[in-house]
C-alpha positions as CSV (number, residue, x, y, z in Angstrom):
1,X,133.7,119.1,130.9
2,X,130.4,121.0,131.7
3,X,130.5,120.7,135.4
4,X,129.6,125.1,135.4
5,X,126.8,124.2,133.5
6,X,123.2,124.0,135.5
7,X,121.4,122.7,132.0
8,X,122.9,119.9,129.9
9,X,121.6,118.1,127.5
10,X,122.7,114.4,125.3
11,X,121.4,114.4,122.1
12,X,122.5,111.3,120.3
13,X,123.6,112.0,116.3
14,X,121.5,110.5,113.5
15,X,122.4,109.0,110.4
16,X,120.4,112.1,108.9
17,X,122.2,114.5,110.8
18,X,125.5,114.3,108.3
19,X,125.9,115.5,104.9
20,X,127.7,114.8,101.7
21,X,130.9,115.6,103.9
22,X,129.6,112.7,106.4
23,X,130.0,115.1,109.2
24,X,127.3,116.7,110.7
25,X,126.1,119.6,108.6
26,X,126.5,123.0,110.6
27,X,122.6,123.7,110.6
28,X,122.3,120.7,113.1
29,X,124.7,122.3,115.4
30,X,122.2,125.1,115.5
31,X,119.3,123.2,116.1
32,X,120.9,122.0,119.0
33,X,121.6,125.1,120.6
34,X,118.4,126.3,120.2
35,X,117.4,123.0,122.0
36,X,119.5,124.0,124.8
37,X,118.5,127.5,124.4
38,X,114.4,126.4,125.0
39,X,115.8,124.5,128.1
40,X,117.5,126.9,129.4
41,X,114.1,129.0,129.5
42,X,112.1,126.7,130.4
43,X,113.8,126.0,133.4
44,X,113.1,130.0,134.2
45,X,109.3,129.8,133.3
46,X,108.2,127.1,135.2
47,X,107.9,124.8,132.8
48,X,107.1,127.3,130.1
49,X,108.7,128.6,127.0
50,X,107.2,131.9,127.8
51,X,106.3,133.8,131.2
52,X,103.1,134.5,133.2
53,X,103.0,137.8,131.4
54,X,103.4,136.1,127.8
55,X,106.8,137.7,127.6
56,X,109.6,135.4,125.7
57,X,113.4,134.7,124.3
58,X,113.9,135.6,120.7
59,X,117.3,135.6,119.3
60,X,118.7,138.8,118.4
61,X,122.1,137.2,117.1
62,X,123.8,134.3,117.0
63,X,127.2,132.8,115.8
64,X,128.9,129.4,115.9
65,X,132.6,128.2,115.8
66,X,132.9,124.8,114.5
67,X,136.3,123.4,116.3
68,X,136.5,119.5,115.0
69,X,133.8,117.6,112.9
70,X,131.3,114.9,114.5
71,X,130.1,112.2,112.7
72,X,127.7,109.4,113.2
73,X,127.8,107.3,115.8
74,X,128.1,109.8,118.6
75,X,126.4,111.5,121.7
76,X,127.0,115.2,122.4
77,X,126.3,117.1,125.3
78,X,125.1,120.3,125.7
79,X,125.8,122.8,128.2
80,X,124.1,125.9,128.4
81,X,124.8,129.4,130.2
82,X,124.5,133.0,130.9
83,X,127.3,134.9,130.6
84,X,126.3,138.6,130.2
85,X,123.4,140.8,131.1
86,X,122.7,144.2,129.0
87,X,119.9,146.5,129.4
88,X,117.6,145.0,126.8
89,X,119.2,141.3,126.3
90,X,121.1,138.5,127.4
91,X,124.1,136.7,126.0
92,X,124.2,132.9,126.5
93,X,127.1,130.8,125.6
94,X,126.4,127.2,124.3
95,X,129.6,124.4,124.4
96,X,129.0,121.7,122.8
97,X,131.0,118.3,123.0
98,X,131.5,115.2,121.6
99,X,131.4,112.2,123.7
100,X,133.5,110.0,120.8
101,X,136.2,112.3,120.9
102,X,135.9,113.9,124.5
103,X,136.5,117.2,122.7
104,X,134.7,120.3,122.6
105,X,133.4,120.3,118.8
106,X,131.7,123.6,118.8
107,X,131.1,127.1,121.0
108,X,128.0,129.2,120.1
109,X,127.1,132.6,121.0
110,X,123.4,134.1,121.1
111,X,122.1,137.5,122.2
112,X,118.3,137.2,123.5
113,X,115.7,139.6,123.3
114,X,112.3,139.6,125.7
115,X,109.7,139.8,123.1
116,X,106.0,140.3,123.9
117,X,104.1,138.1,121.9
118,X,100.6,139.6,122.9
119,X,101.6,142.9,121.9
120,X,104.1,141.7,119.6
121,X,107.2,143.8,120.3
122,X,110.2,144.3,121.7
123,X,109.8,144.0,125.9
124,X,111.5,145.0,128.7
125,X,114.0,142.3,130.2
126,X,112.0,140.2,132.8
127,X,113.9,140.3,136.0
128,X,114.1,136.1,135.9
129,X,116.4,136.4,133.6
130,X,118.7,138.7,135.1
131,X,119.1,137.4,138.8
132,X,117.6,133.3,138.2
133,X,120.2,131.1,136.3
């Protein structure tokens, strides 16, 4: 399923995460990617969201195609990686799946931006995140 993947996460699904459909409501899907998406960087910074030099991810773009609905009781699992490198950003690609069904349930997309939060703007790419995955 995920066996490219160097991060993945299981995130079991709560009761709260469906809505009046009783599937879990798209905005959940997105909080998990970003959970995977603050793994992901973390793994580069040592621990840390953001690097020695206070440089961090922000997300440019994003999308999300819902494939099949997941509903409550389940576990999905995460998988998280980097797929293209541009001059100023990243593109990571997030695969979500349910354990239920054994189906992927979702693919998202997300360009990254390095941001400076000292200086608050738009950095140059740290090299981590080109040649460390």
């Amino acid at each position: 399923m995920l066996d490219d993947y160097n991060i993945i996460l299981n995130i079991d699904v709560q009761w709260g995460d469906m809505d009046a459909a009783q599937h879990v409501n798209n905005v959940v899907y997105l909080r998990w990617v970003e959970s995977a998406r603050v793994a992901y960087f973390i793994g580069l910074n040592n621990g840390r969201i953001k690097n020695d030099d206070n440089i961090g991810p922000v997300v440019a773009w994003q999308d999300c195609k819902y494939i099949r609905p997941v509903t409550f009781p389940d576990t999905v699992l995460i998988g998280i990686e980097r797929k293209e490198i541009q001059d100023d950003r990243i593109i990571l690609e997030t695969k979500i799946f349910s354990k239920e069904q054994n189906k992927l349930v979702a693919i998202s997309k997300q360009q990254i931006v390095s941001y400076d939060f000292k200086r608050r703007m738009k950095a140059p790419l740290p090299l981590n995140w080109a040649y460390n995955d």
